[in-house]
DOMISE-946458 format. One record per residue (C-alpha): x, y, z; residue in three letters. Coordinates in Angstrom, 2 decimals, padded with zeros to 5 digits, m for minus. Each point is the difference from the previous one (the first is absolute). Example, Ala and Ser with C-alpha at 12.3 -4.5 7.8 and 13.67 -1.06 7.14 Angstrom:
<fivexs>
012.30 / m004.50 / 007.80 / ALA .
001.37 / 003.44 / m000.66 / SER .
</fivexs>
This chain:
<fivexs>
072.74 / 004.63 / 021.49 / UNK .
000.58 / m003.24 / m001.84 / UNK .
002.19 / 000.15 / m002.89 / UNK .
m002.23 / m002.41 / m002.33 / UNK .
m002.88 / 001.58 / m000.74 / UNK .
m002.53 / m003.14 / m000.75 / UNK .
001.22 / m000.58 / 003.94 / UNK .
m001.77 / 003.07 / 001.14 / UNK .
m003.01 / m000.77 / m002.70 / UNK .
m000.89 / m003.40 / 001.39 / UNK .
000.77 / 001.15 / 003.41 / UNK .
m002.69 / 003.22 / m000.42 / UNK .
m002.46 / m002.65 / m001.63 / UNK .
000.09 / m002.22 / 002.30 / UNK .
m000.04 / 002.04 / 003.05 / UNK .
m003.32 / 001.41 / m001.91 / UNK .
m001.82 / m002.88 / m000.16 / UNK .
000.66 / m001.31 / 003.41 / UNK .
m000.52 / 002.61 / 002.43 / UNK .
m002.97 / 002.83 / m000.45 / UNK .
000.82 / 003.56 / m001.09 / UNK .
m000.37 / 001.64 / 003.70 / UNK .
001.70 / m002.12 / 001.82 / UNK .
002.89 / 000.14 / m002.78 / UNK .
m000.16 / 003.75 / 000.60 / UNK .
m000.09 / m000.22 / 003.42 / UNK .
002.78 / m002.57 / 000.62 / UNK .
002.78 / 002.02 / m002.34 / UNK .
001.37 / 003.13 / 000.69 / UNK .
001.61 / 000.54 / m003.34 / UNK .
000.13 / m000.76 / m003.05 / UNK .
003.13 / m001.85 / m000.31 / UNK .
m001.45 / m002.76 / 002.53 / UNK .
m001.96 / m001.64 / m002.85 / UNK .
003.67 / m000.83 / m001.33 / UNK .
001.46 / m001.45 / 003.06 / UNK .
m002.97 / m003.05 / 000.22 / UNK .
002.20 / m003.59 / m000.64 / UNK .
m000.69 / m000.83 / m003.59 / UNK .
m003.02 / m002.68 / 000.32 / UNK .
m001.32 / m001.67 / m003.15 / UNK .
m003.74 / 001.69 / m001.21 / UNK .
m003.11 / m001.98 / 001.42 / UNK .
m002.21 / m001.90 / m002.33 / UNK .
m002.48 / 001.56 / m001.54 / UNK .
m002.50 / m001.79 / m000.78 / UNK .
m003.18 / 001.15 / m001.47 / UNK .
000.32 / 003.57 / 000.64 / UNK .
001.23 / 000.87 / m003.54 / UNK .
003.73 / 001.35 / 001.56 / UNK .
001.85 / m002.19 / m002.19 / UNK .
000.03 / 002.95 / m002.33 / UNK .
001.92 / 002.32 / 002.52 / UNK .
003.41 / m002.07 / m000.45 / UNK .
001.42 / 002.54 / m001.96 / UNK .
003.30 / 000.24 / m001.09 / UNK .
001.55 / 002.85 / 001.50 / UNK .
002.92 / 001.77 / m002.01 / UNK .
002.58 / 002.32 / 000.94 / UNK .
m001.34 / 002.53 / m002.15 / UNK .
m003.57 / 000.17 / 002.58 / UNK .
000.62 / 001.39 / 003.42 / UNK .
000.33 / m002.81 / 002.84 / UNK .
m002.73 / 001.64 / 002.51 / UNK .
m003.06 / m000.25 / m001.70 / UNK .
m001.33 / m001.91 / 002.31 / UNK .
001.10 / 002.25 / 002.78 / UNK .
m001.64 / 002.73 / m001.81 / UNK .
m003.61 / m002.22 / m000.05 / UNK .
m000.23 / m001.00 / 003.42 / UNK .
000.83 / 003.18 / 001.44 / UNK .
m001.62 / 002.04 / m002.03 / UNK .
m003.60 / m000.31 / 001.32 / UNK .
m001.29 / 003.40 / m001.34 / UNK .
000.86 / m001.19 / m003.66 / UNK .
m001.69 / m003.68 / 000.56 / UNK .
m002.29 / m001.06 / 002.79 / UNK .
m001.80 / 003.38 / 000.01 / UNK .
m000.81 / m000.04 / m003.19 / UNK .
m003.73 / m001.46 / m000.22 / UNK .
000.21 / m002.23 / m002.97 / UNK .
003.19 / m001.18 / 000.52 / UNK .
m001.14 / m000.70 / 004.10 / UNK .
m002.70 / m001.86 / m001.28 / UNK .
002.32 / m002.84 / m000.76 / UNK .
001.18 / m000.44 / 002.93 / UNK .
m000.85 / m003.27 / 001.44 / UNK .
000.45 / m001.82 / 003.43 / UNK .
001.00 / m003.38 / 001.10 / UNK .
000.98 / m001.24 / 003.19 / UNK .
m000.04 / 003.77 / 001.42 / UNK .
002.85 / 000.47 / m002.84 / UNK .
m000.02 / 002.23 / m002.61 / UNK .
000.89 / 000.21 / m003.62 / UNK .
m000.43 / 001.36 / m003.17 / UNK .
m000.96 / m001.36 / m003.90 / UNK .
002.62 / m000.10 / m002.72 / UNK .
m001.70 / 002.94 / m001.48 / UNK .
000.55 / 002.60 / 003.23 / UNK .
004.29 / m001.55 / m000.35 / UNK .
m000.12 / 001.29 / m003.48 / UNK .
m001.59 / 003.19 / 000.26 / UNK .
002.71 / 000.90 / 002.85 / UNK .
002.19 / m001.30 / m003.17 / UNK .
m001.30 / 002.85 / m002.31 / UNK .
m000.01 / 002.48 / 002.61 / UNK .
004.24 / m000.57 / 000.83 / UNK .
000.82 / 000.10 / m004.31 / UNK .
m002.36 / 003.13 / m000.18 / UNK .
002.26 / 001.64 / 002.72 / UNK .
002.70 / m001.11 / m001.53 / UNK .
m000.84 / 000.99 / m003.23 / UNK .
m000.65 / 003.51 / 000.99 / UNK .
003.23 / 000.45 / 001.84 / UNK .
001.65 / m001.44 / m003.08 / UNK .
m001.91 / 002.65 / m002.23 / UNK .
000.90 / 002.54 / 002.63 / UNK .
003.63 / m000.66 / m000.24 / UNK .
000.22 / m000.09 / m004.00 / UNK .
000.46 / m003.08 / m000.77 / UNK .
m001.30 / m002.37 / m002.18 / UNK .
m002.74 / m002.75 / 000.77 / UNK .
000.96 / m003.87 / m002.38 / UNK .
m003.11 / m001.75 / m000.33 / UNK .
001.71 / m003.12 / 001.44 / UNK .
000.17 / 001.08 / 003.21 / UNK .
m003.89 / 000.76 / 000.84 / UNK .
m001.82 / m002.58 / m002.54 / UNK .
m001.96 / m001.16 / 002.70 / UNK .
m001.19 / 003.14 / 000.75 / UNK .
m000.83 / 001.20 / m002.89 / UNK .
m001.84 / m003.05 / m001.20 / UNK .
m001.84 / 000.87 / 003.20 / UNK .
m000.57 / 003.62 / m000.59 / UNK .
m000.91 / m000.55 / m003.60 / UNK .
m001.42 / m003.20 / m000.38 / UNK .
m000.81 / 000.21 / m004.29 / UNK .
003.20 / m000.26 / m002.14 / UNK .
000.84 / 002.30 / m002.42 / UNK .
m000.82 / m000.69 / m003.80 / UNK .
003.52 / m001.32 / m001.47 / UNK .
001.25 / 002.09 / m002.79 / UNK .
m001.03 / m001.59 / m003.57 / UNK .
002.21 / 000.04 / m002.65 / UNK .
m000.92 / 002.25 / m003.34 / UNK .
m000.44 / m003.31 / m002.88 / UNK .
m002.32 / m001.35 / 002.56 / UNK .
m002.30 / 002.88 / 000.63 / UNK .
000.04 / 000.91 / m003.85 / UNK .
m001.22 / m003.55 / m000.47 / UNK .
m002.94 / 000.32 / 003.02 / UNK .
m001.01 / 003.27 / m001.87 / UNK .
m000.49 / m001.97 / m003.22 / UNK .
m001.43 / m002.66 / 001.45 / UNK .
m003.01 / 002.34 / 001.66 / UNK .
m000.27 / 002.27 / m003.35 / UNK .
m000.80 / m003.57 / m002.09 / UNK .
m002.72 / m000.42 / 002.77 / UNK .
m001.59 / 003.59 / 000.26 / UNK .
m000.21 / m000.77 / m004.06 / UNK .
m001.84 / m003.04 / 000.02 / UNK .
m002.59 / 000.74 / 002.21 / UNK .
m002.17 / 002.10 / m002.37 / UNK .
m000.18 / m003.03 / m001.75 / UNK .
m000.83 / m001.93 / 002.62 / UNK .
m003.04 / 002.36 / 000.33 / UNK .
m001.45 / m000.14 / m003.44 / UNK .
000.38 / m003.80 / m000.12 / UNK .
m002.79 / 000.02 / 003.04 / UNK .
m002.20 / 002.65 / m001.81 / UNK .
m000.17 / m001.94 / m002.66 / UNK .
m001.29 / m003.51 / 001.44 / UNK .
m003.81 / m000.71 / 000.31 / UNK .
m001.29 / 000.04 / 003.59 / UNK .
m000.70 / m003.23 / 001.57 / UNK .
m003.68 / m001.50 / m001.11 / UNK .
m002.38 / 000.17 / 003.97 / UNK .
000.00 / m003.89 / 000.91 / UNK .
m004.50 / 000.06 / 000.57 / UNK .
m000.08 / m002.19 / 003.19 / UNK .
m003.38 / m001.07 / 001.75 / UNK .
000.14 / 003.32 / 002.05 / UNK .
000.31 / 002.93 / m002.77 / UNK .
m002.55 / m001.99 / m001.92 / UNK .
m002.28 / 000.23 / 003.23 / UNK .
001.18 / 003.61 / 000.88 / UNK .
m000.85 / 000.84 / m004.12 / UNK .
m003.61 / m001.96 / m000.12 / UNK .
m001.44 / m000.20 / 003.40 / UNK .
000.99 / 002.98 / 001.94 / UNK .
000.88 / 002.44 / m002.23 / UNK .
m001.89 / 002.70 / 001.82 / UNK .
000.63 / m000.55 / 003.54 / UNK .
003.93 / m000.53 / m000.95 / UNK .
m000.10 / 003.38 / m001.53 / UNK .
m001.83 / 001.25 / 003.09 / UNK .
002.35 / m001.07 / 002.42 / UNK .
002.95 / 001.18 / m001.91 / UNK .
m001.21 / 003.63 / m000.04 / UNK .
m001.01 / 000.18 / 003.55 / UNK .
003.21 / m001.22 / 001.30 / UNK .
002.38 / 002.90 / m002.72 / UNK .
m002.72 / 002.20 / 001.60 / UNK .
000.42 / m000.98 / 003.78 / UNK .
004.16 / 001.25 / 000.65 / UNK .
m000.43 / 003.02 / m001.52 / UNK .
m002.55 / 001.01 / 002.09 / UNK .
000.75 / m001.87 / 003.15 / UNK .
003.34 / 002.56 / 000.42 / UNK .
m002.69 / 003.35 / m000.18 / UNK .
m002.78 / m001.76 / 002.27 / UNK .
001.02 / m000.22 / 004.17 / UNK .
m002.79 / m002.20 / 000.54 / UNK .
000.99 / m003.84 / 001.07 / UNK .
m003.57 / m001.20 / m001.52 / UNK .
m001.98 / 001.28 / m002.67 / UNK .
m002.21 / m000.94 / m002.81 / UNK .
m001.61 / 002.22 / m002.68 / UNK .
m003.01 / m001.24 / m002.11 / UNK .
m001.52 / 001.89 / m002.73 / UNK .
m003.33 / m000.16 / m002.45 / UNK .
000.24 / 001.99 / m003.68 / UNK .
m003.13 / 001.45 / m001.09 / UNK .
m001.00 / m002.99 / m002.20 / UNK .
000.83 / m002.53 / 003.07 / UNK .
m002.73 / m001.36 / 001.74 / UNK .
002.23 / m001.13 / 003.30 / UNK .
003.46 / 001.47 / 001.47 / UNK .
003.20 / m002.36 / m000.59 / UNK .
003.06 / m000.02 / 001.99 / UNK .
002.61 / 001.95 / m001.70 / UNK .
003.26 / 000.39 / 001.82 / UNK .
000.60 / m001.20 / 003.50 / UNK .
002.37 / m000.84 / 002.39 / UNK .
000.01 / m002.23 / 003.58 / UNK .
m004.10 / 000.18 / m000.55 / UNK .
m000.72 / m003.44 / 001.70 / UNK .
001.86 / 000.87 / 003.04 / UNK .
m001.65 / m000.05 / 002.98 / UNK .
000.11 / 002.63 / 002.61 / UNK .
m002.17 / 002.85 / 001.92 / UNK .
m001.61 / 002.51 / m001.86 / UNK .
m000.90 / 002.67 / 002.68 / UNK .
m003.12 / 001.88 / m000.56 / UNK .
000.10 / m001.28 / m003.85 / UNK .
m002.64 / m002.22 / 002.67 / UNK .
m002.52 / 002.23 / 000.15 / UNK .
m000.73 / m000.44 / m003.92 / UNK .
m001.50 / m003.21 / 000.40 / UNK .
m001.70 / 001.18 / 003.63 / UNK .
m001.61 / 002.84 / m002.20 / UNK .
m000.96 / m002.88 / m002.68 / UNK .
m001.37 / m002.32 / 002.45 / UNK .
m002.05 / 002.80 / 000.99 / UNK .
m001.60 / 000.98 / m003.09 / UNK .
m000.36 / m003.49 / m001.50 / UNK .
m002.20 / m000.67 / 003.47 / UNK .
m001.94 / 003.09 / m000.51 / UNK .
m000.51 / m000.79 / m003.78 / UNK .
m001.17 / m003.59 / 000.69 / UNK .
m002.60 / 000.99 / 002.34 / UNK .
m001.05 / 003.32 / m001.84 / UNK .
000.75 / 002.33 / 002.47 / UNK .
001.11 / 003.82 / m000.90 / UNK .
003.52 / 000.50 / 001.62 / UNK .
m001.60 / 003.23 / 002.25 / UNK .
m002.91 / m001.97 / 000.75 / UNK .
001.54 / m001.90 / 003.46 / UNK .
001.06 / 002.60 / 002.48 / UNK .
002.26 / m000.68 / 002.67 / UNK .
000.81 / 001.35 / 003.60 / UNK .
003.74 / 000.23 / 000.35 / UNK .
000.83 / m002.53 / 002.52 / UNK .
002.95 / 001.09 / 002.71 / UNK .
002.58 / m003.05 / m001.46 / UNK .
000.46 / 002.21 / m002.97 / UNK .
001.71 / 002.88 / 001.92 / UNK .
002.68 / m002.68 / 001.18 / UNK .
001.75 / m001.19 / m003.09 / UNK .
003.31 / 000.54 / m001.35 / UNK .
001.44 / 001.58 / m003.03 / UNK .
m001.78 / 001.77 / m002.43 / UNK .
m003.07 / 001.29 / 001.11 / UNK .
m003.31 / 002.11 / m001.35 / UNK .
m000.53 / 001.58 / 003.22 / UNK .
m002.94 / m001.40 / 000.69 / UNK .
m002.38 / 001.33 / 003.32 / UNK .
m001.28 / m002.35 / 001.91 / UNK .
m004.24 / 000.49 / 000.41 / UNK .
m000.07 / 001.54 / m003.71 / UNK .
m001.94 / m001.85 / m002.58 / UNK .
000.94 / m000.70 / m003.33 / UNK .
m001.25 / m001.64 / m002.72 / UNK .
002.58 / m002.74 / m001.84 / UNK .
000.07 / 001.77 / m003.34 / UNK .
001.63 / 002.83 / 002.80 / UNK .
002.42 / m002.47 / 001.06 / UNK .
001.00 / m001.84 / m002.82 / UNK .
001.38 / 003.81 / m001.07 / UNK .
001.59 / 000.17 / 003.47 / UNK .
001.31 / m003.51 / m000.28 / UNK .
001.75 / 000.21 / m003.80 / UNK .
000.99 / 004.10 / 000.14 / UNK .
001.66 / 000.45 / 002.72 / UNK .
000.30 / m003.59 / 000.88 / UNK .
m001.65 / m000.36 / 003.04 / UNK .
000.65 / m002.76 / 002.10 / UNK .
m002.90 / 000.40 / 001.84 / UNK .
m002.47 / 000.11 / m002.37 / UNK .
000.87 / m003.08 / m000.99 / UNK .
m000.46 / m000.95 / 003.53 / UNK .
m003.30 / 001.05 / m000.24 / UNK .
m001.19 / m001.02 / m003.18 / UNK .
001.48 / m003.65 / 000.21 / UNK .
m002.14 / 000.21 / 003.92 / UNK .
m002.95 / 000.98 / m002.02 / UNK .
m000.14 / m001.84 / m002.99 / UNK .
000.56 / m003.23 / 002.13 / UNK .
m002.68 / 000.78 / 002.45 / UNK .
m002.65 / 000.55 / m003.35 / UNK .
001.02 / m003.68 / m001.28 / UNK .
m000.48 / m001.41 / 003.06 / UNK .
m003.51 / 001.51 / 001.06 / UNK .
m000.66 / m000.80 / m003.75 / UNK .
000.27 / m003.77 / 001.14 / UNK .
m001.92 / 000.19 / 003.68 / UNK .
m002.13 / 003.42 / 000.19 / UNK .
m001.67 / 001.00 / m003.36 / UNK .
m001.54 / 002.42 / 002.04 / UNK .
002.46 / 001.81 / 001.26 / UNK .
001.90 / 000.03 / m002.85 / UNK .
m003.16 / 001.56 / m002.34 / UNK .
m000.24 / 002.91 / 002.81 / UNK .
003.93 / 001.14 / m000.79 / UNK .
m000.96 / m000.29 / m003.36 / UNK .
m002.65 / 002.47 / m000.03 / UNK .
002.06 / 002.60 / 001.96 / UNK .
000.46 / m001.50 / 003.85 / UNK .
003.47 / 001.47 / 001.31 / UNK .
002.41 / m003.35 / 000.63 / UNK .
001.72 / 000.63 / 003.56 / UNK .
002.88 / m002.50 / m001.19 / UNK .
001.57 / 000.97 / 003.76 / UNK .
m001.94 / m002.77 / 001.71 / UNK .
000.39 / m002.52 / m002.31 / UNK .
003.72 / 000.24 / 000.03 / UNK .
000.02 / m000.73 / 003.74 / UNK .
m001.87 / m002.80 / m000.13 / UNK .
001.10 / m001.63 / m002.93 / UNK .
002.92 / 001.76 / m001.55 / UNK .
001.92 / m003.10 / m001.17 / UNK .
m002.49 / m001.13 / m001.50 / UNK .
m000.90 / 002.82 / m002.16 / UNK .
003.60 / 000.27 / m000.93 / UNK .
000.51 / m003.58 / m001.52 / UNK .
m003.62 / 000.29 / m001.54 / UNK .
001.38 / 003.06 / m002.03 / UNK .
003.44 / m001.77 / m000.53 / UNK .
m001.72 / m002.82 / m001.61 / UNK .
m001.78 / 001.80 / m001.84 / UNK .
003.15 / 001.58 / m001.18 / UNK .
001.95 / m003.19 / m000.56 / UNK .
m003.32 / m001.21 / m002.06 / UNK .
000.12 / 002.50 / m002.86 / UNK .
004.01 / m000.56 / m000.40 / UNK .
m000.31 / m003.65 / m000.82 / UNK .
m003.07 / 000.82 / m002.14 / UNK .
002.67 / 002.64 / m001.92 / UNK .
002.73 / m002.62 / 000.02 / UNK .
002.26 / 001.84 / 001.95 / UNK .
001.85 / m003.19 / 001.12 / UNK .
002.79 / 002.09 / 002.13 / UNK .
m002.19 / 001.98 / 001.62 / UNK .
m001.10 / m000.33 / 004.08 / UNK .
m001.92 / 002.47 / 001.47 / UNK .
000.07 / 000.06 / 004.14 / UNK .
m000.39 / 003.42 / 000.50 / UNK .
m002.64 / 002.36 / m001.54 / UNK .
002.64 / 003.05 / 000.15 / UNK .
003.66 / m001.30 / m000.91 / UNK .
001.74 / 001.19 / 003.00 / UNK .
002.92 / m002.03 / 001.09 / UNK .
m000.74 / m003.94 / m000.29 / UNK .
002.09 / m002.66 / m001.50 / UNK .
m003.47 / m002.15 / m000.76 / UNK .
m001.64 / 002.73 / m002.23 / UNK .
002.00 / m000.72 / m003.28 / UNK .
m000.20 / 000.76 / m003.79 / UNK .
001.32 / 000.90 / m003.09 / UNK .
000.28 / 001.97 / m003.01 / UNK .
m001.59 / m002.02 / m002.07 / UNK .
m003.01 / m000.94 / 002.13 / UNK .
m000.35 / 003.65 / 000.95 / UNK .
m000.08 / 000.61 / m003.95 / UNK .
m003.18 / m002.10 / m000.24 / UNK .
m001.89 / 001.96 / 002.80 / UNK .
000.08 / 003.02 / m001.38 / UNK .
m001.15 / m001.29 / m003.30 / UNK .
m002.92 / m001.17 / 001.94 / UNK .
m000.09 / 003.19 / 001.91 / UNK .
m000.03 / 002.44 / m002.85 / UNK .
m003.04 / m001.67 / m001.88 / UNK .
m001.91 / 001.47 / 003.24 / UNK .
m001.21 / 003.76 / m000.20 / UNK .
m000.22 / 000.74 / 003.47 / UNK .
003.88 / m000.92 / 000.62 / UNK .
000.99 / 002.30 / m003.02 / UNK .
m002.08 / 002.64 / 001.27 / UNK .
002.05 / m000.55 / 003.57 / UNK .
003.44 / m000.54 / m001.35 / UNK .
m000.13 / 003.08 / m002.54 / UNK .
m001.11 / 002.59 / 002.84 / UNK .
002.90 / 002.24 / 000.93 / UNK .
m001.60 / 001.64 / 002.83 / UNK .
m003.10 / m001.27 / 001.38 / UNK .
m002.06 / 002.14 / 002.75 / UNK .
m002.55 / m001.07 / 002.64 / UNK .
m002.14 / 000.77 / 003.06 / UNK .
m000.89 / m003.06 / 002.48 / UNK .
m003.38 / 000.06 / 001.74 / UNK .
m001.00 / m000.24 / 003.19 / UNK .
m003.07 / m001.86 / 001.16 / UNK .
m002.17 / 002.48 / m000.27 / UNK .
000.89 / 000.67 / m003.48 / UNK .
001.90 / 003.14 / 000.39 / UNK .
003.81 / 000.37 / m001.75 / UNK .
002.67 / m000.03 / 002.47 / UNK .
003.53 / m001.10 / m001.15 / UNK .
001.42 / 001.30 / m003.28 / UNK .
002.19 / m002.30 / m001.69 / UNK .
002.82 / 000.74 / m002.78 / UNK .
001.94 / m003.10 / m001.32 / UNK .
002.45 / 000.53 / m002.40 / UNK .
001.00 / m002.96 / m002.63 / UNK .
003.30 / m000.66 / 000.56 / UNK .
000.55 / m001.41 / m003.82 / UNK .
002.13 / 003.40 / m001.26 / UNK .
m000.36 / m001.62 / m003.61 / UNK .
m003.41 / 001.22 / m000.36 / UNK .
001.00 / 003.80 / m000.65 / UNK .
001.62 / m001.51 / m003.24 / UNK .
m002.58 / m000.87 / m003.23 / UNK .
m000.83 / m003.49 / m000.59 / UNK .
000.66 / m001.21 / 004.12 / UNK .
m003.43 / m001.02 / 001.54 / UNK .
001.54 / m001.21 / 003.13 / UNK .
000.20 / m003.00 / 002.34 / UNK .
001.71 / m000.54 / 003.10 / UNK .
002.90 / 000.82 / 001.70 / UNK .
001.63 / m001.72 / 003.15 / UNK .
003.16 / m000.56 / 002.04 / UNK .
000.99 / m001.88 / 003.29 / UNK .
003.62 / m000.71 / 001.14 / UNK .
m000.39 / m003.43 / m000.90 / UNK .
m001.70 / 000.54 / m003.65 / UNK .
002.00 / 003.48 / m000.78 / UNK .
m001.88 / 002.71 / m002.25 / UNK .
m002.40 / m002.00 / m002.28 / UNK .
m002.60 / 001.61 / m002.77 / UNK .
m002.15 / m001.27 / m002.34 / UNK .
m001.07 / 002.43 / m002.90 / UNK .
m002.72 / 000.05 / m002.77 / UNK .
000.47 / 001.66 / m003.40 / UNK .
m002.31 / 000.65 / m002.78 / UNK .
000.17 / 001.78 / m002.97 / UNK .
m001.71 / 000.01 / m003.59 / UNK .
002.48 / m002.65 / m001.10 / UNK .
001.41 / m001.66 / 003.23 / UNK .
m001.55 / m001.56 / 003.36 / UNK .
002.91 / m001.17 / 002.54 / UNK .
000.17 / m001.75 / 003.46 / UNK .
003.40 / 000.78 / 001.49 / UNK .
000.81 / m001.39 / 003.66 / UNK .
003.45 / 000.93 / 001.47 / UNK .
000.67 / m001.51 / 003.67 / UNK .
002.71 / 000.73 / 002.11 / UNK .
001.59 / 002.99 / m001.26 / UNK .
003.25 / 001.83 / 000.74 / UNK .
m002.46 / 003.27 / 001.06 / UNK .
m002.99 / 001.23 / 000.58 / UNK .
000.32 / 002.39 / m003.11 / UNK .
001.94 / m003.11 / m002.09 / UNK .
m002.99 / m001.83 / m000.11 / UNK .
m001.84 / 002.88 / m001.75 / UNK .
003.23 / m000.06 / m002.89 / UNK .
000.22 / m003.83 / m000.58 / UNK .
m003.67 / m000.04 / m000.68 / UNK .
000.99 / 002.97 / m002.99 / UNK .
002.63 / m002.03 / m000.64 / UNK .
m001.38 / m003.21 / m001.06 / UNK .
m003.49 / 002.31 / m001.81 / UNK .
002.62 / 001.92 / m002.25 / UNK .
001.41 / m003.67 / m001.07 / UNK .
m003.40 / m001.09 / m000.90 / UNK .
m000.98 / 002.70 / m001.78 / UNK .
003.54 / m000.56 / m002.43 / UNK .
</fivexs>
């Protein structure tokens, strides 16, 4: 081995950086080779950030550290983060200035140990570099005794004046309110809706954390108020499908019809057509061949929720307006008791009955100003055109409820039937459940429930007490039971 040892330092370093670490390995077969290279100046290095690595070497630090980092693969190159450095150039490999120094730490923590092993003592001069790498913050320097007797007087003058400092701002009059052109406004002009819109929005967080529902509006009427007034909402001019929540304004198409033309609601009876039997979702069971009047299935349509007897009632009610227009005659012989078989009709014409009734629909929304509101189906199954809101769904059943036939539906819990058969005899029996679990509790008089994947669990509820009307609609719930609690929810913050 070479008696200098910055020979053997710049020989190991540049031996390093010139040939890769395998073939190094593979080409020596000891360690004492790396020694015996001719001593060869280092190579530039330029823009690698190597200059660093020109270290001193001392006699104190052992000569092979080098050795020890190219040979040692299991200490370096296996290691993930330290592999990660590795780069290659010209099918050569080499490593950052950081990977050199670690292999740096790694030989002075060796030594150190053997050192500590053997009893002797460690001076700080020979491993500053190491230590400023192991512990990177310095340690406080050691203050003498005047000058921390003078930082303790310093902070007890401080921690003195500053209950002074206190009562000085106590005392000082608060700033006089600079009236600009908007306080004056928000004081004169709109004092009450400023106030208004304040409250509602403290109201809204709190109860936006207890409610699941992504859209929902409650409005409410005292006893001395003549109309209902939004009181707390939240999302309620958002679009989106409503599910069965549909089949409110398919039952109040229905009825304002049969009130404009003074017909009894079990005055028309219908034949159940065959298309009823083929629908999807929720469903009143309906036999095909029975007859039924529509007070019969405007109970099996808002109950149970019926999809198709709102099949059959928006076929019916259709085929009345239009023989209203072209055969008086016709239409005066269902209205004194002639059985409508709807099933032909539907063949023949069935698109046309179906936008007749959605028309129809679409009419009485604009009339109620329910500007968010699209109605393309008469049912709410899944459809991206048949769209509303909280709001607008607010304003139907305000409409709804001043009718006494729909409270008489949407407060039955259990409603029971027979359907006829031509001859007049009972055949089917009928038992439709309302599927509004509010109405067991005082004060709920019902409306509608509904869900679709596309809408989630939806309700709209109705409360009235001696003191209190309310119109809650919750739409797209986290449950089907959730819905039920959110509409609690937001009637216990009214009644506060």
């Amino acid at each position: 081995m070479n008696a200098n040892p910055k020979d053997a330092f710049s020989v190991s370093l540049s031996k390093f950086h010139r040939k890769s670490v395998h073939s190094q390995m593979a080409n020596t077969s000891g360690l004492n080779q790396l020694s015996d290279v001719p001593n060869t100046p280092l190579p530039e290095l330029k823009g690698r950030g190597l200059q660093s690595a020109k270290i001193k070497a001392s006699p104190k630090r052992s000569p092979h550290i080098l050795k020890f980092y190219v040979h040692d693969s299991q200490c370096i190159l296996n290691d993930p983060i330290k592999k990660a450095n590795r780069r290659y150039e010209n099918q050569s490999e080499y490593v950052f200035v950081d990977t050199y120094l670690d292999a740096l730490q790694m030989i002075a923590q060796e030594e150190k140990k053997i050192k500590y092993a053997n009893g002797q003592t460690i001076q700080s001069e020979e491993f500053s570099e190491q230590q400023i790498s192991t512990n990177p913050q310095p340690t406080l320097p050691n203050l003498p005794a005047q000058l921390i007797r003078e930082r303790m007087r310093v902070y007890a003058q401080s921690q003195q004046k500053e209950p002074q400092f206190k009562s000085q701002l106590e005392q000082r009059e608060p700033k006089k309110v600079i009236k600009t052109a908007t306080t004056l406004m928000t004081q004169k002009i709109f004092p009450n809706k400023l106030t208004l819109s304040l409250s509602v929005h403290q109201a809204i967080p709190s109860i936006k954390n207890k409610v699941s529902a992504k859209r929902w509006v409650m409005f409410t009427k005292q006893k001395n108020e003549k109309c209902f007034n939004k009181l707390v909402g939240w999302q309620e001019f958002q679009k989106g499908e409503v599910a069965s929540i549909t089949k409110i304004m398919t039952c109040y198409t229905t009825l304002i019809f049969l009130k404009e033309q003074n017909i009894e609601s079990d005055q028309i009876k219908i034949k159940i057509p065959g298309h009823a039997e083929c629908i999807d979702g929720t469903s009143a069971f309906l036999n095909a061949g029975g007859i039924l009047t529509i007070k019969q299935l405007l109970f099996a349509l808002m109950l149970p929720s019926g999809n198709d007897a709102a099949l059959v009632l928006s076929f019916t009610i259709a085929y009345l307006m239009i023989l209203q227009k072209t055969e008086i005659y016709q239409y005066n012989r269902y209205l004194k008791g002639a059985i409508i078989d709807i099933e032909p009709q539907i063949e023949r014409s069935k698109k046309l009955l179906k936008h007749t009734f959605l028309d129809q629909m679409n009419k009485h929304a604009n009339s109620i100003k329910m500007e968010n509101t699209n109605y393309s189906s008469v049912h709410g199954l899944n459809d991206e055109k048949n769209v509303s809101c909280p709001h607008d769904i607010s304003k139907l059943i305000e409409k709804c409820i001043q009718l006494e036939v729909f409270l008489e539906i949407i407060t039955t819990k259990i409603y029971k039937t027979h359907a006829l058969t031509d001859k007049g005899n009972k055949s089917t029996f009928y038992k439709w459940k309302n599927t509004n679990k509010l109405l067991k509790k005082s004060g709920w008089m019902g409306v509608k429930t509904g869900v679709t994947p596309n809408a989630g669990p939806c309700f709209t509820g109705y409360f009235k007490n001696d003191n209190l009307e309310a119109i809650i609609v919750v739409l797209n719930c986290s449950s089907m039971n959730q819905r039920f609690r959110d509409a609690e929810v937001l009637l216990v913050s009214a009644q506060k």
